[in-house]
N, C-alpha and C positions, 0 to 999 in steps of 0.2 A: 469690252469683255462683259459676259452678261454675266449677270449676279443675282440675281432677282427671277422667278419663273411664277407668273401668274395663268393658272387652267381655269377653260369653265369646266362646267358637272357635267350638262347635259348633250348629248353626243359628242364628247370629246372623252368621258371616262363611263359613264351608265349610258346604253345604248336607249335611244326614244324613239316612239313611235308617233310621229306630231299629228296627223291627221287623225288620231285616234277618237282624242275626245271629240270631235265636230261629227264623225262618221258616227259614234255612239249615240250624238243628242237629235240627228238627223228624223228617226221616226218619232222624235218630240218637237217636230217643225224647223228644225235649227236650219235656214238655208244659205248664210255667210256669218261673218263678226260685221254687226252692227257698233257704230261708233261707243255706242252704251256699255257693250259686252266690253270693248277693248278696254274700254277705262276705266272699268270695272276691275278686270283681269290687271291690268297694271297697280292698280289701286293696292289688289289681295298681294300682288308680287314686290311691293315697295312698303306691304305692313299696316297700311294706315286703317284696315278694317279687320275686324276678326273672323276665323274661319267661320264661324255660326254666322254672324250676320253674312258674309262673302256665300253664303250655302241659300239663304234667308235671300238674300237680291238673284240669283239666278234663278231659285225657284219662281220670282215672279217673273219673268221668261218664260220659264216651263212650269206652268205650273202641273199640265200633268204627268210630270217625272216624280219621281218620290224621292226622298232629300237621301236613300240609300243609293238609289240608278246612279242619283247626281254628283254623289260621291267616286262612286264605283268609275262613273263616263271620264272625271276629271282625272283621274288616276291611271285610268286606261293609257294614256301616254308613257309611262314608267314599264320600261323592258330591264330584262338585268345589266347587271354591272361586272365586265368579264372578271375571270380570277387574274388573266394576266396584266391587266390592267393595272389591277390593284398592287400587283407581285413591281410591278412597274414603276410605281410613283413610290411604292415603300424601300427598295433598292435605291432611288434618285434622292431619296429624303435620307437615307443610311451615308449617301456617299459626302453628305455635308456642302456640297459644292455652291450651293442656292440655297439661295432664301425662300420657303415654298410657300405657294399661296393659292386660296381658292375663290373663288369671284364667279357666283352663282347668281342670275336671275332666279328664283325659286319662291316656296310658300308653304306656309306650315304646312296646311294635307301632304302636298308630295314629301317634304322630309320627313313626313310621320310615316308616309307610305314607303319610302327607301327605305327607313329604320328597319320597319315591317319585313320587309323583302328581302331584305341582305341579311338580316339578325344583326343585336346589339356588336358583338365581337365585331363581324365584320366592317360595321361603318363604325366602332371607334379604330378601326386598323385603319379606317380609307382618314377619317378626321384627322388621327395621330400623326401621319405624314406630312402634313400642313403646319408648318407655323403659326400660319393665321387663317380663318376659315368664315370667310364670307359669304354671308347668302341674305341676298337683296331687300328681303324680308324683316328681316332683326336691322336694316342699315338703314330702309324710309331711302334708300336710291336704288337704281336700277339702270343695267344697261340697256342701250349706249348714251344715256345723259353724260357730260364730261365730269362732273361732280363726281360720280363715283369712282371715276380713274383718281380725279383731282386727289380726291380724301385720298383713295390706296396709298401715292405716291407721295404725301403731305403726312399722313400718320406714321409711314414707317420709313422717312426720310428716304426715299430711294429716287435714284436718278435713273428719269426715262430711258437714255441711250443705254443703260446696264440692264434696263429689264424687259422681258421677252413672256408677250399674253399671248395665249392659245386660246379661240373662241371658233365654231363651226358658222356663227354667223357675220356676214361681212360686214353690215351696221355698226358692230361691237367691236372690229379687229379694224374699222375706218378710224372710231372715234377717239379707241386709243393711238391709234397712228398719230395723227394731227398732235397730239401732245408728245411725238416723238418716241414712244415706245415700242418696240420694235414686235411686229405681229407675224402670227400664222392663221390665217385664215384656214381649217384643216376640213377639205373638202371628205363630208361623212360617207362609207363605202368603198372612197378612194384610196384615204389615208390614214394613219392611224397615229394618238397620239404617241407610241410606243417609239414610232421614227423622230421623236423631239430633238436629240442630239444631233439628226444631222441637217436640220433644219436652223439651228442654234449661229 
């Protein structure tokens, strides 16, 4: 029986556009992720550097983007966040049944840029549905390292077989697997997370 429902954020509840930012930095020479870039980007998304310097290392990348473009291109990935979505997980959180949780890859800019987008009211509606509200960032882990399933399921004592993770990438819906927690991998376009229950 599940007990326990762990979402991610991004294309499972706030629609994204991923190709965004790389299409944005393109006439500033950007022609793939370089091993640099990546670990860079993981670096900003697990906490361990601050947005000023994380703005400070890409502009030497680019250096002729202006630390405004650079912000602007990084953000550009962040589409809305539907109403029914949110009308969604705030009724699932009403019904008591689960224990609710969010398990975010993410980084200050883009949650300063949600905050932005949605208004204050609306993301403490989306935050208030959550129990507990994870983003990768504030944790120093990131998916799909197993460490950060590990911690979820070590800190709020809960057992794998009762809890059930929603992630749109298969990486993160593997890694939890293998420690036996029961996944949907929810193909974006196709599905939606709003059919959770009968995937459950």
């Amino acid at each position: 029986m599940i007990k326990n429902i762990i979402l991610d954020f991004g294309d499972v509840l706030i629609n994204l556009d991923k190709p965004a930012t790389a299409k944005a930095m393109v006439q500033h020479g950007f022609t793939g992720l370089t091993p640099d870039l990546d670990n860079l980007f993981q670096t900003y998304e697990k906490g361990f550097i601050s947005s000023s310097n994380f703005l400070d290392e890409v502009s030497e990348h680019f250096p002729n983007a202006s630390r405004e473009y650079l912000m602007q291109a990084w953000n550009s990935i962040l589409l809305d966040f539907p109403d029914y979505r949110l009308r969604f997980i705030e009724k699932l959180a009403a019904e008591n049944q689960f224990k609710m949780i969010l398990l975010s890859n993410t980084n200050d800019l883009h949650i300063e840029c949600v905050k932005e987008q949605m208004g204050m009211e609306r993301f403490n509606r989306f935050k208030n549905a959550f129990d507990v509200f994870y983003l990768s960032y504030e944790m120093g882990m990131r998916k799909p390292d197993s460490d950060i399933f590990e911690f979820v399921l070590e800190e709020h004592k809960l057992n794998a077989p009762e809890t059930f993770f929603v992630d749109d990438v298969k990486e993160n819906t593997d890694s939890a697997a293998v420690l036996g927690i029961n996944v949907w991998n929810l193909q974006v376009g196709k599905e939606d997370v709003t059919e959770l229950k009968s995937k459950l």
